[in-house]
N, C-alpha and C positions, 0 to 999 in steps of 0.2 A: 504494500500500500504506500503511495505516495506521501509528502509528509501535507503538503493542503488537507487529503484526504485525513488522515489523522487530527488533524488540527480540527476537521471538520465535526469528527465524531464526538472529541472531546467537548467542543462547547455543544452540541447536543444533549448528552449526558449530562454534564454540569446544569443545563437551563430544565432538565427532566426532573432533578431532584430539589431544585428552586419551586415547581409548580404542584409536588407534591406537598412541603412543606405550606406553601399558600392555599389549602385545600380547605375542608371544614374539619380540620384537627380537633379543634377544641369542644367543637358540640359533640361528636360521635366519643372524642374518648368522658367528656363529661355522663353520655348518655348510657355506655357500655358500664362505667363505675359505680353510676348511680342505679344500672339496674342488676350489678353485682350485691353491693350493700341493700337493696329492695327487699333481694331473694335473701341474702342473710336475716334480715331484719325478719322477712315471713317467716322462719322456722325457730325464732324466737332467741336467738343467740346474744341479741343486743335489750331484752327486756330488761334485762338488771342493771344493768349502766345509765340506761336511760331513767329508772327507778333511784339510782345513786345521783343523777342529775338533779334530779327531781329534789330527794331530799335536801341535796346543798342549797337548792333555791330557800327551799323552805328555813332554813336554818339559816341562809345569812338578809332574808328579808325581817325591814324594820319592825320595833316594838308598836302594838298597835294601843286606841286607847282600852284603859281596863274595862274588863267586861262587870259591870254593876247590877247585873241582871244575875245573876248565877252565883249560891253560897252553897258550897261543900260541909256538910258534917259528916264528919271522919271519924270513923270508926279505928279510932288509931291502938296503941299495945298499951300506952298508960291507963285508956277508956275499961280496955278489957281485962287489965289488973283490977282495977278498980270494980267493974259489974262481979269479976270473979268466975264466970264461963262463958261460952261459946258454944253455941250462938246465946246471943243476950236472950231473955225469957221473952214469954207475948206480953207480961206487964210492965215490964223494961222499956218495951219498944211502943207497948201502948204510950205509957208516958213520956216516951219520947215525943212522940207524935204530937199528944197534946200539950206538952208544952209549945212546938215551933208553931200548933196550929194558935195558938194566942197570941203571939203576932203578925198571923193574917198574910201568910205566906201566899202570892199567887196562884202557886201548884206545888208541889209536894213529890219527888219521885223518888220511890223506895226502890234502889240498885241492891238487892240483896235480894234472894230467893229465900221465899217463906212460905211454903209448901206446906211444911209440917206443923203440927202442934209442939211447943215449946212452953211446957207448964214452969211455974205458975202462970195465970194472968190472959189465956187464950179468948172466954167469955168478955176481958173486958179491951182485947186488941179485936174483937168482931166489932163489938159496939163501935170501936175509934173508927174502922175501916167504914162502917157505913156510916158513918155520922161525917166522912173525911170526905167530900167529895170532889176535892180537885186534888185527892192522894192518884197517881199512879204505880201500881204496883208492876212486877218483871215477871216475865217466865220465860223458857227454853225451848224455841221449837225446834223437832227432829222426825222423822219417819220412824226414828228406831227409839221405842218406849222407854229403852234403858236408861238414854241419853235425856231423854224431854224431861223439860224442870215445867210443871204447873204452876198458874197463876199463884197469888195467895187469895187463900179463900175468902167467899162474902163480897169479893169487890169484882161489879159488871164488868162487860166486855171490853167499856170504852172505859176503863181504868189500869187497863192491862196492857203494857206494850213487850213487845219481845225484845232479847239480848242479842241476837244471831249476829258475830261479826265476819267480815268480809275479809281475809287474809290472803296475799299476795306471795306468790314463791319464795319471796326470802323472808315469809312468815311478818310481814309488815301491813297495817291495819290504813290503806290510801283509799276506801270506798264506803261509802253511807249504806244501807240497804233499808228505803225507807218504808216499803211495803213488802208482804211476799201472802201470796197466794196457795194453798193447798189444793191441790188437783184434784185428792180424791173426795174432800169435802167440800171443795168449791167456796173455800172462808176464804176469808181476806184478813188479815191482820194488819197493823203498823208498829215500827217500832217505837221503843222506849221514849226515843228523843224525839221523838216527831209527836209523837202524845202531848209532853211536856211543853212542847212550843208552841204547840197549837192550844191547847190553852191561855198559856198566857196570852200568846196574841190575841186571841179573841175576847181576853180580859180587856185588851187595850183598845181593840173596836178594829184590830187588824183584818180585813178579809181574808178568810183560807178559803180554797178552791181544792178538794179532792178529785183524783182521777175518775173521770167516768167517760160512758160512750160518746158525751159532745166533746169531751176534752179528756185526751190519752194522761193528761200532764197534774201533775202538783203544782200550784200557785199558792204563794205566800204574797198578802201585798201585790203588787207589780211583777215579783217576781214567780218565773217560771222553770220550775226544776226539768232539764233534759233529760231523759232516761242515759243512763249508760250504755253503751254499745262494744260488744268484743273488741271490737281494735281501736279503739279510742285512747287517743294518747301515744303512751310508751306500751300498750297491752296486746298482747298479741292470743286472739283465741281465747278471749277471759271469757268467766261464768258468768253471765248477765241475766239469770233470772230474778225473778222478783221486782222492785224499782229499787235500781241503785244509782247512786249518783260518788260524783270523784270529788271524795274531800277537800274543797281549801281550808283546809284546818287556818283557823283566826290563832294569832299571836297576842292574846292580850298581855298587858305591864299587868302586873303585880306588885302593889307598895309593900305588900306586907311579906312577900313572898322572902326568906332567909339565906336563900344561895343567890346571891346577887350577880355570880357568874349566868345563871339561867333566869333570870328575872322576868320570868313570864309561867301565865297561868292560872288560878280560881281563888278568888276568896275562901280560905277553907277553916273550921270551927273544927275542935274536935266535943265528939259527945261528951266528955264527961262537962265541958265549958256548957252545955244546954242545959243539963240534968242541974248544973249548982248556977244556973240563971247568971250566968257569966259574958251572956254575947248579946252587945247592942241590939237592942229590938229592930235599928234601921236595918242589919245586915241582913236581919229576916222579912220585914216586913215587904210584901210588894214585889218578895222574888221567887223565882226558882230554886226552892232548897231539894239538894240530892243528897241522900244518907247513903252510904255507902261503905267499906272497907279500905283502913288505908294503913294496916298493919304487914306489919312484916312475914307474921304467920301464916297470913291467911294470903297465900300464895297468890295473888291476881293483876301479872305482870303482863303487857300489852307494849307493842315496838309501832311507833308512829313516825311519822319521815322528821320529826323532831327528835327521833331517838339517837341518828345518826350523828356519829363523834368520826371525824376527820382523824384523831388520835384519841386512844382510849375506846373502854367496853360501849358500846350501846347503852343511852341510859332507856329503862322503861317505865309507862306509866302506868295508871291504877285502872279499873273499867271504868268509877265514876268517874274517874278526872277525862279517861275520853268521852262518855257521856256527857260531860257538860263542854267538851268540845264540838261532840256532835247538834248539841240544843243550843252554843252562841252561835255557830255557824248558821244555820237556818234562822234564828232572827234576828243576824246582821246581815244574811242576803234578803228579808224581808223589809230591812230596812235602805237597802239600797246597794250594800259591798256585793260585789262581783264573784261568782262564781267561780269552779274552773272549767274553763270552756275551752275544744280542743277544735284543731283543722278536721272538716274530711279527709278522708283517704285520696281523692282526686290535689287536693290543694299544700296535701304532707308531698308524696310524691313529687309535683311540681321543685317546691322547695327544696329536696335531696338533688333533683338534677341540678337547678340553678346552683345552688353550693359546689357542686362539682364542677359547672360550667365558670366561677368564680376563681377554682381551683387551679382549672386548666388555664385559661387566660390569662392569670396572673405569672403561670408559671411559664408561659410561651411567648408573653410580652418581654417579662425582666431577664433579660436572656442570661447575666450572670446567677447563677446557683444560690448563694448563698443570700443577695439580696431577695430573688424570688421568693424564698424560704423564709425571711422576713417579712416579709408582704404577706404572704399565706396564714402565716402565726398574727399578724395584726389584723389580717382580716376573723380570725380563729375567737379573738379575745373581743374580737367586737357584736361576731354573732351572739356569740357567749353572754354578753352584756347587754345584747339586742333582746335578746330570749329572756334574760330576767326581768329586764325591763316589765317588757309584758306580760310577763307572769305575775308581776305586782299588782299589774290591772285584772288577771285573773285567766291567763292564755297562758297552758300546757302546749309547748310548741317541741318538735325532737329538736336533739339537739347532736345525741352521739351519731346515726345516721346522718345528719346535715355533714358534722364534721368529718366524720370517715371517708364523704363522699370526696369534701373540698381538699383534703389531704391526698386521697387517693387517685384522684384526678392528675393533681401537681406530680405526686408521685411518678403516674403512668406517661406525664408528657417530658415529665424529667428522662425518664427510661427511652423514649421516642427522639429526641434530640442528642440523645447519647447512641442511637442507633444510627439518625442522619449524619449523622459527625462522623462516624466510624463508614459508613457507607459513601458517605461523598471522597472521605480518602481512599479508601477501596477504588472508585469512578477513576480518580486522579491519576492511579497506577495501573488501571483497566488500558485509560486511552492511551499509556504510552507504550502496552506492549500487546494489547488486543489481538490486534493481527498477527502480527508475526510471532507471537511467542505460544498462543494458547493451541492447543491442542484437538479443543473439541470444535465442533463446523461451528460457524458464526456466520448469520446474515443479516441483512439490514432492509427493510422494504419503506420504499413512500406510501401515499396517502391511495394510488393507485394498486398497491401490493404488486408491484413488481422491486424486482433487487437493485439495488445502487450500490450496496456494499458488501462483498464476499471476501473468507479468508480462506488459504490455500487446501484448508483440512474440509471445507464446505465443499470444491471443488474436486475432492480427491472421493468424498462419499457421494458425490450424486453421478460423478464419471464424467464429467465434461468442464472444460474450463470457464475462468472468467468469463473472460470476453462473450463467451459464447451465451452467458448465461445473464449479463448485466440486461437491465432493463425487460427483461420476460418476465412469467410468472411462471405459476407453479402446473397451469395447466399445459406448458407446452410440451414440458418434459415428463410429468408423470400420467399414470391413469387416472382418469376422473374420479371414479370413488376416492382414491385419495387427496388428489386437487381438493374436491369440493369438504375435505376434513378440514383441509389445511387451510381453505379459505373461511370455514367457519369459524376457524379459533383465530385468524386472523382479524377477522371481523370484533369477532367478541372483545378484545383487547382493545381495537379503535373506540368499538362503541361507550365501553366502562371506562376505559382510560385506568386500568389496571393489571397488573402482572398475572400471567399465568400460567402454568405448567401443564401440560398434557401428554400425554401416550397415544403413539401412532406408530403405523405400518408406512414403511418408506421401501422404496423401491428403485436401486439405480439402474445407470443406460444398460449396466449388463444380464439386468433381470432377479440381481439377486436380492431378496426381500430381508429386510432390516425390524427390528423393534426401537423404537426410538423415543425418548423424550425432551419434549422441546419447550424451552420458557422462553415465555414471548413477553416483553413489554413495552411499554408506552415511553416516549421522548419526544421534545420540541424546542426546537431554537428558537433564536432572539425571537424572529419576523413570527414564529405564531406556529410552522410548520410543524406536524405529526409526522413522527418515523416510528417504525417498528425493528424493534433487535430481538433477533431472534437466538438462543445459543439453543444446538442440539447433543445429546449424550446417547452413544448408542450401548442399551440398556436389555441386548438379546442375553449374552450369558449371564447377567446381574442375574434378569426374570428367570433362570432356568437353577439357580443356586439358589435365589428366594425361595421359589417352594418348594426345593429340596429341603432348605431348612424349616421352611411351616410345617413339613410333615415330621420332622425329627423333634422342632419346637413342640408338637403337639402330644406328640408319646411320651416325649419325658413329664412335659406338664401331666399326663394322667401317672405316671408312676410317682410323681412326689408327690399329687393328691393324695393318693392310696395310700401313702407314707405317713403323710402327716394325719390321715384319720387314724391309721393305727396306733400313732405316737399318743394321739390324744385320746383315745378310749384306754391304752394303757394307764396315762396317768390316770384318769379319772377313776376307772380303778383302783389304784393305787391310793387314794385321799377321799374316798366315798364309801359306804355303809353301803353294802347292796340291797338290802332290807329298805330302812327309808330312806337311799340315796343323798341322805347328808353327811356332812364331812367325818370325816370319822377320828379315831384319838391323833393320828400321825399331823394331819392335818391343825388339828386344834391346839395341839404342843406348838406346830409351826405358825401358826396364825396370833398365838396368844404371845410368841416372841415379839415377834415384828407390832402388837397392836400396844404391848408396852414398852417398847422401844419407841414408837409414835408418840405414846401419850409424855414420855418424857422428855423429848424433843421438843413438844408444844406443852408442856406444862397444865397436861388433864390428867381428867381423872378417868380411872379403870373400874369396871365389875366385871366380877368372876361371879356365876351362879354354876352351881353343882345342885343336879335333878335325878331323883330318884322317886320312882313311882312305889305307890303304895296301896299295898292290895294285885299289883300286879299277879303274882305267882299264884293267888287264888282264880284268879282268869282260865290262869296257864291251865292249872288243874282241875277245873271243873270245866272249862269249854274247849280245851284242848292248846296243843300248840300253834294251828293255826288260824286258830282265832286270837291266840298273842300276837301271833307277827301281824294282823291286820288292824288289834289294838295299838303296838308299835307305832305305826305307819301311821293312824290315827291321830294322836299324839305330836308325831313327827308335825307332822299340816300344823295340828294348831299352836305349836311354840313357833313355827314360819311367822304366821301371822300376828303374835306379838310381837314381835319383834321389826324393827328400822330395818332397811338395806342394808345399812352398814355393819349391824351386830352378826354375828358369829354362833349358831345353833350347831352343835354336834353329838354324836351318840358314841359315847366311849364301850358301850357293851351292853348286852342284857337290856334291862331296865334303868341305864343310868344315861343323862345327860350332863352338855354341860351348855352354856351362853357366856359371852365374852361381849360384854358392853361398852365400847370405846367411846371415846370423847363425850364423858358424862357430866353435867354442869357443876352436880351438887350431888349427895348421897341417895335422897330423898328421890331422888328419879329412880332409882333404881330398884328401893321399896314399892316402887309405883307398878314397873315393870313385873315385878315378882306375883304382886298380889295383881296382875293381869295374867298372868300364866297358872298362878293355882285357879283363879275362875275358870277361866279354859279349859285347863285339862279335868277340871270338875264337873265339867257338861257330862251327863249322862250318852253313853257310847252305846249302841244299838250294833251287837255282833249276832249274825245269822239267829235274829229273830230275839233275842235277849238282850236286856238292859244288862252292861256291867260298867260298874262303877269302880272308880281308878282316883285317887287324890295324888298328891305330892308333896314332897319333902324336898327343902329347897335350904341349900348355906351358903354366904355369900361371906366373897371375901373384897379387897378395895384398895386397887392398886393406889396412892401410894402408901394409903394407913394403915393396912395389916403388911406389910410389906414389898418390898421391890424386886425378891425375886421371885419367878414364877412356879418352881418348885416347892416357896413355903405358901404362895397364895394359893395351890393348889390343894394342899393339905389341909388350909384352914379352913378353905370356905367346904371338904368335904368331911373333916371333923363341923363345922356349922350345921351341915346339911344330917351328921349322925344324931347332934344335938336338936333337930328341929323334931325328928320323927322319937326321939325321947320324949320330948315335949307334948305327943299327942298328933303329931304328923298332920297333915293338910296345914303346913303353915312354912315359914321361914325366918329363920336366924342369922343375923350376922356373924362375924367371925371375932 
């Protein structure tokens, strides 16, 4: 090739890779990213971050004013030294009552389940109850009888609200449920707090509007409650039945509040300050008084997006004190504070591409790296600050998809101009030895697809020379079926103005037929002009070694399939019971290393339970042995099912089990656990037509208080477990 001709190809190439980067770069790689993050975001990967956003919003928006409407009496530990039991009596709590009701409390809500009779004094807490008519009282609704707490008795329908809270995957309380409806009874309930508000408001001469057929919605005032919907927000796929709505939990000051680091939240009294006429009649008079439990003992610990500590534990709080966050919240949006109100699905979307399309342009404008990178992070900290903004006005907007998009974007066109860079020097060294050095056929076609430029290896595979072959096409020299392959992928390249490779049959002057792959792409100089370069590889004994190898790829792949089933049925043999297929002692030895080796690395706590059934052997003996083994089996199921994913159920033998309770809070969970496993395995067991009954004997020991290693925790919690069934069996003993 001539050196014009060179010169020529070169600024082709170069003005080829100039009109790609002038392309629509920045929307497609914005739209490809944002509909990367879409699809993440749909299988819920990004729920908890966006929940972690959330919270911080929460936590660093300002103090609001105190809420005056709302006085807490707390059921606190000095109260209940003082009464002297637990649960206080019904004449306790009668008198409770009728004290707060003397200073003419608006409404009255009793957060404490009083189901039972609690003597003395039961006759004269009936009297209170229907003499109380703006008391609300609580109950527990559930399908399953075991769970349901009953109203407290003597008090109507419309005195009763339910407790039912709404819990989010990382066990955090971001949703109201203000209604919930019973399918098979066709009732309607409301909760606690909507009881309570609605009251007072309509003390105040506030209009409520309950949902019915002319109106889907709750009105308070002016305002109107939106139902909840599964993807609303940060939620992907949530429970929305019943009427729920997405808490903007209110921040009130607090004067009187004692940790002035957290200086927010309820005026709160404790009872025994009522019982000896100790509390301002204002604090009572004219408000929402919530009795409640605010003791240590009486375990009723609840995680709010206020619980969230940036450093340090989670603090949590008490059910009245979110109850009286759920009853300011509805009568400060009754009074006019703003809701949380999220985008559609069509208008979130939008907002992830344009972040991304921010992302990309910022980073294909500022062409040095590091500035870009700055730009991006300032755009970063402004969306950031954009979004809280409007969340103070009361607009749940994403924020981690926005950002992953705007990042990922920058990221993908960073990686894009690190490819143009690398490929335009690639061009540079292309044009200076194109022709004469490369090996494989190289052609060049105008707008017309005829050749203007061949290299010597083009000419030696089609069998005829340049000259001969400059300015024709493809139809003079080859068969038509082929011409018309090759004019169509020519074509296609004109028309897309994009690179492409294809597989075709070639055929030179001397008849012998080829396999060939040819990448055709797109070029144009200064004036505007399209060329086509074509390079071809001849690809006949590649394709004839390729599937030689797919077929030898494909036999080995099923012998190391085979391989590795049988690897793993061994193991699983090897660490399983065949009987009830759980782990067995080998297992549990190695399991119980590594889970207190965990817990001492994070500084938790351990249970060890050791289970022995009792009465088992009379089974064995009176219904045979395999009606044991299917009592076994029995057994085995229901310790599964008390038990977390995380814990550890094995069968060391016979009739003996053990459980391994990792990363346990406190002791008390673990008692919890126990005496959930002796009810269980105390259900009466129905073998080939017979009731046989089976208890258990249970000793536990506590990694790190009966000790740290697992050879003496073993011992103790199975001397615990001899000591329980001394005791009378169907119970459990610590170590």
């Amino acid at each position: 090739m001539s050196k014009q001709q060179s010169k020529y190809v070169k600024r082709l190439l170069l003005t080829w890779e100039r009109g790609l980067i002038r392309g629509k770069r920045e929307w497609i790689t914005a739209l490809s990213v944002a509909g990367i993050v879409l699809v993440v975001r749909s299988l819920g990967l990004l729920q908890v971050s966006e929940f972690a956003v959330l919270d911080q919003f929460f936590q660093l928006r300002p103090l609001e004013m105190p809420e005056e409407r709302i006085t807490i009496v707390a059921i606190d530990e000095v109260s209940i030294r003082q009464i002297g039991a637990w649960p206080i009596s019904d004449a306790q709590l009668a008198q409770l009552l009728n004290k707060l009701k003397k200073y003419q409390p608006s409404a009255i809500g009793l957060d404490i389940y009083r189901d039972l009779i609690t003597q003395p004094g039961y006759e004269e807490l009936i009297d209170v109850f229907k003499s109380t008519p703006n008391l609300v009282g609580i109950e527990f609704l559930s399908s399953n009888d075991a769970r349901q707490v009953q109203a407290p008795p003597h008090l109507s329908k419309n005195q009763v609200g339910f407790n039912n809270l709404l819990s989010d995957p990382d066990g955090k309380v971001r949703r109201s449920l203000l209604y919930y409806s019973d399918s098979q009874t066709r009732q309607s309930y409301q909760s606690f707090a909507l009881k309570l508000a609605k009251l007072y408001l309509k003390a105040k001469g506030v209009p409520v509007k309950d949902p019915s057929r002319k109106s889907n919605f709750l009105q308070l005032g002016k305002k109107v409650f939106h139902r909840f919907q599964p993807y609303d927000g940060g939620y992907i796929g949530a429970d929305h039945e019943g009427y729920q709505i997405i808490s903007n939990f209110p921040k009130p000051r607090c004067e009187t509040c004692e940790e002035k680091e957290n200086a927010w939240g309820f005026r709160k009294v404790t009872l025994r300050d009522v019982l000896n006429d100790k509390v301002p009649e204002s604090w009572i008079s004219d408000r929402i008084v919530l009795i409640g439990s605010d003791a240590s003992s009486l375990p009723d610990s609840i995680l709010v997006p206020y619980s969230s500590q940036i450093v340090g534990n989670a603090q949590s709080i008490t059910g009245v004190e979110l109850q009286a966050y759920f009853i300011s919240e509805l009568l400060q949006a009754a009074d006019g504070r703003p809701l949380l109100r999220v985008w559609s699905n069509g208008i979130e979307w939008l907002w992830i591409v344009v972040c991304g399309y921010l992302g990309a342009v910022t980073r294909w404008r500022i062409k040095r790296t590091s500035y870009s990178f700055l730009a991006v992070s300032l755009i970063c900290f402004l969306l950031l600050g954009g979004a809280f903004v409007v969340f103070l006005d009361g607009w749940w907007i994403p924020v981690t998809p926005a950002l992953l998009s705007l990042f990922g974007s920058a990221i993908a066109i960073t990686y894009q101009v690190a490819h143009i860079q690398e490929e335009s020097k690639r061009s540079k060294e292309f044009l200076h030895e194109v022709i004469n050095t490369i090996a494989d056929p190289v052609f060049v076609k105008n707008e017309q697809r005829q050749w203007i430029v061949l290299n010597d290896a083009y000419s030696q595979l089609v069998g005829h020379s340049k000259a001969k072959l400059l300015e024709k096409s493809d139809y003079d020299f080859f068969p038509k079926y082929q011409a018309d392959i090759f004019r169509s992928q020519d074509d296609l390249v004109f028309q897309t103005q994009q690179s492409y490779e294809h597989e075709e049959e070639f055929t030179n002057s001397q008849g012998n037929m080829y396999l060939i792959s040819t990448k055709r792409s797109l070029h144009k100089d200064a004036a505007g002009n399209l060329y086509l370069v074509g390079v071809i590889r001849d690809i006949t004994e590649h394709k004839l070694k390729e599937e030689e190898l797919k077929r030898a790829a494909a036999e080995l792949h099923r012998s190391n399939a085979e391989l590795k089933e049988q690897e793993d049925r061994l193991r699983y043999l090897a660490y399983h019971d065949p009987l009830t297929a759980l782990p067995n002692r080998k297992f549990f030895e190695e399991q119980l290393q590594e889970s207190l080796k965990w817990s001492q690395e994070n500084n938790l706590l351990l249970g060890l339970l050791f289970i022995d059934l009792d009465g088992f052997k009379q089974v064995n003996d009176t219904l045979g042995h395999e009606m044991g083994d299917r009592l076994l089996i029995t057994i085995s199921k229901r310790l599964s099912h008390c038990l977390r994913g995380s814990d550890t159920v094995s069968r060391l033998g016979g009739d003996e089990f053990t459980v391994i309770l990792p990363a346990i809070p406190k002791v008390e969970i673990v008692a919890k656990v126990a005496e959930k496993i002796l009810l269980s395995i105390g259900e009466p067991i129905i073998l080939n037509g017979e009731k046989a009954a089976v208890s258990a004997s249970i000793g536990i020991s506590i990694y790190p208080f009966n000790s740290q290693d697992s050879e003496i925790l073993i011992k103790q919690a199975d001397a615990a477990m001899y000591r329980a069934k001394h005791f009378g069996k169907s119970r459990y003993e610590f170590a």
